[in-house]
C-alpha positions as CSV (number, residue, x, y, z in Angstrom):
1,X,0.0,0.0,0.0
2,X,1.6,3.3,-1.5
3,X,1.3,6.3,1.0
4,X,1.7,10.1,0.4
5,X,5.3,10.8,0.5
6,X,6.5,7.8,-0.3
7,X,9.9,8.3,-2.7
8,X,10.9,11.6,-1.0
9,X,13.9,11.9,0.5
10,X,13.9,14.0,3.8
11,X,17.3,14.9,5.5
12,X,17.2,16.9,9.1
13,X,19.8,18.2,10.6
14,X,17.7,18.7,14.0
15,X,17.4,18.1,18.0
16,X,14.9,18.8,20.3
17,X,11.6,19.2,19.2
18,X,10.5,21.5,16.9
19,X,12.5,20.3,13.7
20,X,12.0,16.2,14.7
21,X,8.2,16.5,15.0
22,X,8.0,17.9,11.7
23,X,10.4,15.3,10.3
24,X,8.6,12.6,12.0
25,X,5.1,13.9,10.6
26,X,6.6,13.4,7.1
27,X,7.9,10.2,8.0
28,X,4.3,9.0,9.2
29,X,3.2,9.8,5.6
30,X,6.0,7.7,4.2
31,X,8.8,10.2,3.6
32,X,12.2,8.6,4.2
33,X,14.1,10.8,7.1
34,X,18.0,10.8,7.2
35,X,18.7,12.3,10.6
36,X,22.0,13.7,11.2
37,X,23.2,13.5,14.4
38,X,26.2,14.5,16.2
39,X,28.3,10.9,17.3
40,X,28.9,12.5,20.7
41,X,25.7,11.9,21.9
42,X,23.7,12.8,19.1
43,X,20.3,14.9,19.4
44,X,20.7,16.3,23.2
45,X,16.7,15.8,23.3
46,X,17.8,11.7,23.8
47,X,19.2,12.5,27.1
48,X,16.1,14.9,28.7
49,X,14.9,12.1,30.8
50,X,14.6,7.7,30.5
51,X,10.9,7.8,31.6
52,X,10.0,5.9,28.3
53,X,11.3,2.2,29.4
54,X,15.1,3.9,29.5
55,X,14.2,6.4,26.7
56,X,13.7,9.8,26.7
57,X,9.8,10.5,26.5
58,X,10.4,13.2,24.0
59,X,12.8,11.4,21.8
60,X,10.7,8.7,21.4
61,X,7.1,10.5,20.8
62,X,9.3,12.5,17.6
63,X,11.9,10.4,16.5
64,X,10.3,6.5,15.1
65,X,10.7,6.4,11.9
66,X,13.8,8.0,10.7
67,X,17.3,6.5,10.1
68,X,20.3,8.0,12.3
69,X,23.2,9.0,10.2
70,X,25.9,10.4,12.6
71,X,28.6,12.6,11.2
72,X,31.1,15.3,13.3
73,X,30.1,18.0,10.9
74,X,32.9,19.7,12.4
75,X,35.4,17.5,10.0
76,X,35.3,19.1,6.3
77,X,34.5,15.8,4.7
78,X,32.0,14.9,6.4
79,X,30.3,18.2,5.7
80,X,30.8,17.1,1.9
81,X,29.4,13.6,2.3
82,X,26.1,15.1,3.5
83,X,26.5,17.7,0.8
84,X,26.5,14.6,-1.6
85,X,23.3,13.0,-0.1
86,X,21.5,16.7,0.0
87,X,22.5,16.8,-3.9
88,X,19.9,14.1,-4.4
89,X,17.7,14.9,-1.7
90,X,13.6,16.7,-2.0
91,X,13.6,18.0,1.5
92,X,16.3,19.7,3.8
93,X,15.1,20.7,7.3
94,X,17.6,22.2,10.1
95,X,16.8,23.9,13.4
96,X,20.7,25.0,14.5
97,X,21.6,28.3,15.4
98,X,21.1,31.0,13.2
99,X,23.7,31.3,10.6
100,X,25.2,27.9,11.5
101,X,24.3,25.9,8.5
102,X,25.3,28.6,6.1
103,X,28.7,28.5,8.3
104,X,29.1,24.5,7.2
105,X,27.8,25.6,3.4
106,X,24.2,24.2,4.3
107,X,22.3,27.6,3.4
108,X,19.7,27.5,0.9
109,X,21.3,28.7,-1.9
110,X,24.1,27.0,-1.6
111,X,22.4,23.7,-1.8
112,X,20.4,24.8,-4.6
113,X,22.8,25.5,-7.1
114,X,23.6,21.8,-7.1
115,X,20.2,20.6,-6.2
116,X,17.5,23.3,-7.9
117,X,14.6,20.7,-7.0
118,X,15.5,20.7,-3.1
119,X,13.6,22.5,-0.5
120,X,15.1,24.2,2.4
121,X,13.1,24.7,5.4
122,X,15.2,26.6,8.6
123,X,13.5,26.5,12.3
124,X,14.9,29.2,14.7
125,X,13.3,31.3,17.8
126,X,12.9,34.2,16.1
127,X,13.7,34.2,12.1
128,X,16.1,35.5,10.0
129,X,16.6,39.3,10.4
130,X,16.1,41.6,12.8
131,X,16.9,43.0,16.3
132,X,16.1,39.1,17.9
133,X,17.9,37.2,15.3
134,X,20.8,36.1,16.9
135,X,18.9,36.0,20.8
136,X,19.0,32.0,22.3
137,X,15.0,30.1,22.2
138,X,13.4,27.6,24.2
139,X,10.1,27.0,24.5
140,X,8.8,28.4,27.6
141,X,10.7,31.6,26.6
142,X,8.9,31.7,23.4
143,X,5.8,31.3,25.6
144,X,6.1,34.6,27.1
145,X,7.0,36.4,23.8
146,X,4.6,35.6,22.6
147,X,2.2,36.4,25.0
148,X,0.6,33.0,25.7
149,X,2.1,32.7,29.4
150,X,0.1,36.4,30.2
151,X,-4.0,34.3,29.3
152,X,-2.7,31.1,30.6
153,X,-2.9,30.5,34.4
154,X,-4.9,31.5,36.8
155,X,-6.0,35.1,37.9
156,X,-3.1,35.3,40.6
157,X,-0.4,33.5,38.8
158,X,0.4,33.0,35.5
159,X,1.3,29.2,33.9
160,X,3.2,27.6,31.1
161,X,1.6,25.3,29.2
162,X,2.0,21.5,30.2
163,X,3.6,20.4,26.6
164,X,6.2,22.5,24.7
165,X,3.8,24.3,22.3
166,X,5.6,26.9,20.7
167,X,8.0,24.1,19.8
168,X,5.0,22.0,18.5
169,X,3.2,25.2,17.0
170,X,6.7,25.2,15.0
171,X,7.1,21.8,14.1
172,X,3.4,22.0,12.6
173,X,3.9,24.9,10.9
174,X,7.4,24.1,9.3
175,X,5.0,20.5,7.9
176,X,2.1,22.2,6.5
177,X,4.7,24.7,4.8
178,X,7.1,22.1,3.3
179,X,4.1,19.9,1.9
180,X,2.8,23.3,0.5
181,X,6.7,23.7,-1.6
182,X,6.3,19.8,-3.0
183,X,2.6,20.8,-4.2
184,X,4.2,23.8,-5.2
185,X,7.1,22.2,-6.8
186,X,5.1,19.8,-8.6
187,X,3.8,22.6,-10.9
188,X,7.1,24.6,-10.9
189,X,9.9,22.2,-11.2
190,X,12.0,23.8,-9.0
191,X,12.4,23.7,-5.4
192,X,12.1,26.9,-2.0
193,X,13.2,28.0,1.0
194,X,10.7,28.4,4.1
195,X,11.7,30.3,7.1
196,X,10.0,29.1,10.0
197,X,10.2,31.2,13.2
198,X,8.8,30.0,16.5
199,X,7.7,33.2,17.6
200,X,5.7,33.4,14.5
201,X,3.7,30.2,14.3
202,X,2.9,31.0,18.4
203,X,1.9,34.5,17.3
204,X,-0.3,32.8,14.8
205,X,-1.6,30.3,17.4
206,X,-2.3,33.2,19.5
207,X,-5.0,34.8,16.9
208,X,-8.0,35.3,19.5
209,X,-6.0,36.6,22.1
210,X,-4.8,39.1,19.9
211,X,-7.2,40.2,18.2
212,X,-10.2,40.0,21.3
213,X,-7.2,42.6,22.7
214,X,-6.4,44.7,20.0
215,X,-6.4,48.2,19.4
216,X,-5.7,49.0,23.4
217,X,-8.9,46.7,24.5
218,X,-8.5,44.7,27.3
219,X,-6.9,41.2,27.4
220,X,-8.9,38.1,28.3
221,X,-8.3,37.4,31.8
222,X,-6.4,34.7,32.8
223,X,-9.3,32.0,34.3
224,X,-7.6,28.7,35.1
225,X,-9.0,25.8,33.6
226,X,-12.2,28.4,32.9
227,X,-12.7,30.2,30.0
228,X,-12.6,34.0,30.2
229,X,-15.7,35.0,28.1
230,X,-18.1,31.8,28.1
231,X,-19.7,30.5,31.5
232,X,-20.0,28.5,32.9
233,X,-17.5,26.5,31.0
234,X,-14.5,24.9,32.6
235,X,-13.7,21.8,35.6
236,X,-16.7,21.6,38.7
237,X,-15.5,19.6,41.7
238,X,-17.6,16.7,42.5
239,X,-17.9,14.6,45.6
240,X,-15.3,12.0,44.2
241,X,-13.0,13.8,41.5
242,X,-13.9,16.3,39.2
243,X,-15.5,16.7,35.5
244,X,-15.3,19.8,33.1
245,X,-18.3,20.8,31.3
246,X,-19.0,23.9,28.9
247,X,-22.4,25.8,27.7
248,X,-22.6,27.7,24.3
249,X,-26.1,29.3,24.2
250,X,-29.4,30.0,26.2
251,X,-31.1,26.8,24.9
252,X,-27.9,24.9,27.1
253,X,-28.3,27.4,29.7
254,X,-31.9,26.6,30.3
255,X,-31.2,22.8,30.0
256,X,-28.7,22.8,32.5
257,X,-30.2,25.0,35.1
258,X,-33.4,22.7,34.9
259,X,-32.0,19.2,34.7
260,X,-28.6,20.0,35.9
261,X,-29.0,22.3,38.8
262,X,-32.9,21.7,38.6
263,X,-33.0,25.2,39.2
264,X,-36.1,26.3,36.9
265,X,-36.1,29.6,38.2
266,X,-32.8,30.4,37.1
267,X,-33.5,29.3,33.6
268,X,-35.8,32.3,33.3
269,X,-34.0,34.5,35.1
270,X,-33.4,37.5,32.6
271,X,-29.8,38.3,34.2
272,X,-28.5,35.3,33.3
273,X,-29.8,35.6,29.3
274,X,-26.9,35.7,27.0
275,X,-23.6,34.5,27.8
276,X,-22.2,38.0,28.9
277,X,-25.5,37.8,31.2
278,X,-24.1,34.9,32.9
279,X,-20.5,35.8,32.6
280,X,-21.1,39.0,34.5
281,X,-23.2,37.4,37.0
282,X,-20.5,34.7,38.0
283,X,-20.8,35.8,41.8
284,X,-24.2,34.8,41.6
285,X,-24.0,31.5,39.6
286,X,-21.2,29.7,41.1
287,X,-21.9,29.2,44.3
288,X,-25.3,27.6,43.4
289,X,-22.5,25.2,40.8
290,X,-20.5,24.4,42.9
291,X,-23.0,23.2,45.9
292,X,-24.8,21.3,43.3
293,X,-21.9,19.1,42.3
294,X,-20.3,18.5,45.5
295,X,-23.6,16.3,46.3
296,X,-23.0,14.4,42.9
297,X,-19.9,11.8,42.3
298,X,-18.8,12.0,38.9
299,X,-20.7,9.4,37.1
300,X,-24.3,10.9,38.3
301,X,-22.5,14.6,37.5
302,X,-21.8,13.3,34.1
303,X,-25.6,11.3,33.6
304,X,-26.9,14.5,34.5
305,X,-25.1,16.7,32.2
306,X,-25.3,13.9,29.3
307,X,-29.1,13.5,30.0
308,X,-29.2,17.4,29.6
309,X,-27.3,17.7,25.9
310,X,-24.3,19.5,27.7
311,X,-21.1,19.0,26.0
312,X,-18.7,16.8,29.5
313,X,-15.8,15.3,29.7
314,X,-13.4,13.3,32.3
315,X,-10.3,14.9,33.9
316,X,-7.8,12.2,32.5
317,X,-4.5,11.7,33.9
318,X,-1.6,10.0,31.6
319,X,-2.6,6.7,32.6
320,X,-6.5,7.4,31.8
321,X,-4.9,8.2,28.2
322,X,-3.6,5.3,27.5
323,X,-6.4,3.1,28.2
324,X,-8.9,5.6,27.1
325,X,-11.8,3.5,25.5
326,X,-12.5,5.5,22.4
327,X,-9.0,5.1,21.4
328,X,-9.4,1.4,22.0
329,X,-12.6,1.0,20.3
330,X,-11.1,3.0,17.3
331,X,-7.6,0.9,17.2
332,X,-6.1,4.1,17.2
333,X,-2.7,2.1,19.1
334,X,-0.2,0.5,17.0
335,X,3.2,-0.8,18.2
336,X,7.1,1.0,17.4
337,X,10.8,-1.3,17.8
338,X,13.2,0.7,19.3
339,X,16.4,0.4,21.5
340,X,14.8,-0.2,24.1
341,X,12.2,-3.2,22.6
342,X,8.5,-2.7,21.3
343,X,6.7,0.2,22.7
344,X,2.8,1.5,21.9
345,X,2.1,4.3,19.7
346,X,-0.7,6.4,18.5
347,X,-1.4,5.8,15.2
348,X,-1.1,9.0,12.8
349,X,-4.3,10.2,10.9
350,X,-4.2,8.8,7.5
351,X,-6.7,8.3,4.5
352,X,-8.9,5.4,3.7
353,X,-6.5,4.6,1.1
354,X,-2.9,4.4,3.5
355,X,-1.6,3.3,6.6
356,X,0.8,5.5,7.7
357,X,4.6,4.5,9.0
358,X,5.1,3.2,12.6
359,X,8.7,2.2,12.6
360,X,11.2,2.0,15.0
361,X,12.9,4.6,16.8
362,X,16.6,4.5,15.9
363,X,19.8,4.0,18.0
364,X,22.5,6.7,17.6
365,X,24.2,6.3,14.4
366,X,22.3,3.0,13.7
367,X,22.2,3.5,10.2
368,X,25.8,5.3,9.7
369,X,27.3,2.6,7.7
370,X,24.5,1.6,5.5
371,X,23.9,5.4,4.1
372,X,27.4,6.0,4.0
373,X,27.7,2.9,1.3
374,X,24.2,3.3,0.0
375,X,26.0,7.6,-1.1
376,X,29.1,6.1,-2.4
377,X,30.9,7.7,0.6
378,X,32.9,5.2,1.6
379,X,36.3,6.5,-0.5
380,X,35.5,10.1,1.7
381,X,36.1,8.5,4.9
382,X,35.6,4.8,6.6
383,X,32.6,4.3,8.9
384,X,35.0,3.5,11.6
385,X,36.0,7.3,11.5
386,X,33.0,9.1,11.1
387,X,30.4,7.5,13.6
């Protein structure tokens, strides 16, 4: 069974996240991923922690898939072996420090002129050009740049987000843009260059925030778990745990004060008609919440809510996740090798027509010796030295 990208030839020159999890999503739709890797260690996002059976969690979740090439770029040839395998490569994807790869003679034009057909894609903090060029990102900082960390948290204190989103807001980015260049390159013949800045793609990310605030207007507030314009909408403590619900209009409204809070009155209360009606009378809604759910474990909070038509869900932890039933009853778990033996994976979204990829993670340098012979590179230097 053929999938999407199958043929293409993706080379990354990448570490932590942002670059692998757009490599890896082109690998899921068949693309073949060269990673090059430093033999020192290799990608410094293997050693972040060995929660994942003795792997790194990160590593693994961005990393199946792909072979490991490893190569001290800081020897001359083995800056012109990779230049060999670029010459006859479709995609080339690096996340160093800015100016780094056009240091090595990576930079997009120079790998053009021998390749016209290739396409570039760079992933940095803050883009090429101007004032914050050159300044050092990581996620959480980008966070704050970009605003996210000021309607995140709670009214008191603000909070990062639990995942590294600007990195995955690039990653995503960087993948939608470089299948946009082989569409585009399909009609032109000729390959591109996309710039991918993390403070961008958060920026973009960050669209109702921005625009809810612009021209001097008030921010939302940061609510928690809540939502700062629709109520009541966010977590309720029940008697046993917890379960997060969320209205939308005044046909929900008078739903859940009936069978919910079976509070008919309140349904035709006229301060509470209209969202901003209930949002502005919070002081007077929550209490009467919040008493009603602490009488209620969670599976009665949930009947009631279901019974009602209002949109519920569980409070999962990591372990609920994994044994969620709808991903069970969908198959949506398939199985990776990796160094450490078979481990389970979600499967990536794919058409009728295609499975995608679920291959192994790779070992550090696993797959030196079979690229370098598969290139021809073996008269540039022996395996022995390079890996």
């Amino acid at each position: 069974m053929s999938r999407p990208l199958d043929g293409l030839l993706v080379v990354s020159l990448e570490q932590a996240i942002a670059a692998p999890y757009c490599t890896r999503l082109l690998a899921d739709q068949g693309a073949r991923v060269i990673k090059v890797e430093r033999p020192d260690g290799g990608d410094f996002a293997r050693a972040y922690d060995t929660r994942a059976r003795g792997l790194a969690s990160h590593f693994v979740w961005t990393n199946r898939s792909k072979e490991s090439l490893a190569l001290d770029l800081k020897e001359e040839r083995a800056v012109e072996g990779l230049k060999k395998i670029l010459a006859s490569a479709d995609v080339f994807v690096q996340n160093l420090a800015p100016g780094a790869a056009a240091r090595l003679g990576l930079g997009p034009g120079q790998l053009r002129a021998d390749n016209p057909r290739l396409i570039t894609c760079s992933i940095s903090g803050y883009g090429r050009s101007g004032p914050d060029e050159k300044r050092k990102a990581y996620d959480l900082l980008i966070q704050a740049e970009a605003g996210f960390l000021s309607v995140t948290g709670t009214r008191d204190e603000m909070a990062k987000s639990g995942i590294s989103i600007a990195d995955i807001s690039a990653g995503v980015t960087a993948y939608h843009s470089i299948l946009s260049a082989l569409i585009h390159r399909g009609r032109s013949g000729v390959g591109d260059n996309i710039e991918v800045s993390m403070l961008e793609a958060m920026a973009e990310w960050m669209g109702f925030p921005m625009y809810f605030a612009m021209d001097g207007a008030a921010p939302p507030q940061r609510n928690g778990a809540g939502h700062a314009t629709i109520y009541p909408y966010g977590p309720y403590k029940t008697a046993d745990g917890g379960v997060m619900l969320g209205l939308q209009n005044d046909r929900e409204w008078t739903a859940f004060a009936t069978d919910v809070l079976q509070r008919s009155d309140l349904a035709g209360d006229d301060r509470f008609k209209g969202n901003s009606g209930r949002a502005n009378h919070r002081d007077v809604l929550e209490p009467v919440i919040l008493a009603t759910f602490s009488t209620l474990n969670t599976e009665e909070a949930i009947a009631r809510l279901e019974r009602a038509g209002i949109a519920t869900a569980r409070i999962s932890d990591m372990a609920a996740l994994w044994a969620h039933p709808q991903l069970a009853a969908r198959q949506r778990w398939g199985e990776i090798g990796s160094p450490a033996g078979p481990l389970p994976a979600l499967k990536p979204v794919s058409g009728d027509g295609w499975e995608p990829r679920l291959d192994p993670v790779p070992a550090l340098g696993e797959h030196t010796e079979t690229i370098l012979a598969e290139f021809g590179l073996d008269s540039l230097f022996s395996t022995k030295d390079s890996a």
